[in-house]
Structures are given as structure tokens and as C-alpha cells.
C-alpha positions, 0 to 999 in steps of 0.5 A: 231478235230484238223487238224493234227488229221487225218493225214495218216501217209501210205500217207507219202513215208517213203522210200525214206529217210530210213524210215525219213522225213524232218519236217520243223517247222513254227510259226503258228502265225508269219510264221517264220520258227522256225527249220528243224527235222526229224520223223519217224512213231512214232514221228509223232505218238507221235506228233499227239497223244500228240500236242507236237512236237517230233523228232527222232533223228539221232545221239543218234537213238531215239525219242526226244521231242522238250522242254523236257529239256528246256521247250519250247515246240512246240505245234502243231496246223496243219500238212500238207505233201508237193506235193511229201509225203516225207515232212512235214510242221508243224506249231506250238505255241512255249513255248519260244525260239526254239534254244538251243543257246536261239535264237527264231529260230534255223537260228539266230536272224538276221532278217528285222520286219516281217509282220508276228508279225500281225498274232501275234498281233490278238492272242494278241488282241484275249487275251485281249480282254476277260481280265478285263477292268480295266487292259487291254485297249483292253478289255475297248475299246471293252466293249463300242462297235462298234461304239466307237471303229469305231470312234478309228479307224477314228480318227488313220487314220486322225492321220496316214494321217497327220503324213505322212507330218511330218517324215517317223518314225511319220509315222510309229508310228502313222500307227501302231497305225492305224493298232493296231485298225484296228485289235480291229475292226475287232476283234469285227465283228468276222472278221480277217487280212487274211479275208482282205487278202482274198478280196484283192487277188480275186480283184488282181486276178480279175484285172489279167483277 
């Protein structure tokens, strides 16, 4: 069951917006806020009955399906209502670009590299690495196992330690590349970034005490 299929829409306080609420849309995979709704009891029907996002809108007083035009569907992959059950928090897999003006998000392209892209990266990894050997390197370099993409991992962290003595943009680079096989490593013990995100937030929290 996916986990916007349980949602109790009679949680949701209706009344204070005349029957709306706010839907705020992240990218599931970067966090990126990606645009800002609203829904009624049928959009969120509909949304949940059909994994794709649909608003109400509140000009033309009807529902309307994010990418019925355009083709840059939103697809739901959770629903969350905030503290005060009068908002929601959508997160999502978009087709494309959410604006209608072609940007990514509807607050403009204006943005500094977002760490998020990291969450991105392990669906990439995730994809390729059920890809055929010959064409994808991910693949290739889980084909020959731990030890082997281990051994990857050592040498990009020799490689990122060194670059540091070189110049701020080696550095950058060759952390990437640490940071791309880290991402394969992990991958292949069934583990995530935010398994080690995890860890570093309870020892943080544990040195708070």
C-alpha cells in the first residue's frame, strides 16, 4: 500500500479555508519545493485514487490535473497533513519541469547546487544498476562485487584527499567522484544516504547529552 493510500481526508479541517487547503509539492527525490495548490475533498480523492496530483482550481472553480496539458505529471509517492490538519505536504516524482513557464519549479531556476540532487543520484544508481553491463558502468562495477567496488571507493578517497593540496575545484571534482562511489557501495549492501544520515544524527544527539 502506498502511504498516501490511508490518508483520512475527515482528519483534514476543511473549514477553515471554505472547504480548500494549501498542498505544497516537494520533489520526493531532491526535497525541492516544486509548487504550492490547493484541494478539496475530490482532488484529494482523485489524487489518491489515481497517483497523480490534482488540484481544484479557484478561478475556473474546477478540478484540474497537474500535467494534463503539458505532460509533466506529478506523481504521488506520500501525503502528509501538517500539525494543525489544514495543510498538506505532497511529495512527488515529476515527468518534467512543473512551471508553465518551463522552469523546474513554479519559485524560479535561481538556485545554489542543492544537496538534495544526492537523493536523486541513488535513484539514478538504483536504475542503472539493473542496466546492462555493457552499457552502464554502474552496472559493470556492481557486477564484480564488493570487494572490487570497495577497492573504488579507497582509491576515490586517496584520490579526493590528495586533490585537496591541488585546488578548491579538484576538490570538488574528485569529492564527487568519491561521493558517486560511495553511493554504489552502498547500494550494494541495501543501505542508503540517509541510513548514514541517520547514524550521524543519533551520535550528534548522543554528544548533545
Amino acid at each position: 500500500m502506498k502511504e498516501f493510500e490511508n490518508i483520512d481526508a475527515d482528519r483534514i479541517d476543511w473549514d477553515k479555508g471554505d472547504g480548500l487547503v494549501p498542498a505544497i509539492v516537494q520533489d520526493a527525490a531532491t526535497s525541492r519545493v516544486r509548487m504550492l495548490g490547493y484541494m478539496n475533498r475530490e482532488a484529494l480523492a482523485q489524487t489518491m485514487e489515481t497517483g497523480k496530483v490534482t488540484f481544484f482550481g479557484r478561478s475556473k472553480q474546477k478540478l484540474w490535473v497537474k500535467g494534463e496539458t503539458s505532460g509533466n505529471f506529478l506523481h504521488v509517492e506520500s501525503i502528509k497533513i501538517d500539525c494543525d490538519s489544514d495543510t498538506l505536504l505532497i511529495q512527488a516524482r515529476p515527468d518534467g519541469p512543473t512551471c508553465h513557464l518551463g522552469t523546474e519549479t513554479c519559485f524560479g531556476e535561481g538556485h545554489d547546487p542543492d544537496i538534495g540532487f544526492l537523493g536523486q543520484l541513488e535513484q539514478i544508481v538504483a536504475a542503472r544498476s539493473k542496466a546492462d553491463p555493457e552499457k552502464s558502468y554502474v552496472a559493470k562495477l556492481m557486477g564484480k562485487g564488493i570487494e572490487k567496488i570497495a577497492q573504488k571507493v579507497g582509491e576515490e578517497a586517496v584520490e579526493t584527499a590528495l586533490a585537496a593540496a591541488v585546488s578548491p575545484q579538484r576538490l570538488a571534482e574528485e569529492a564527487a567522484d568519491l561521493l558517486f562511489h560511495l553511493v554504489i557501495l552502498l547500494k550494494a549492501r541495501d543501505l542508503a544516504l540517509s541510513d548514514v544520515a541517520d547514524v550521524l544524527e543519533k551520535r550528534h544527539q548522543e554528544a548533545g547529552k
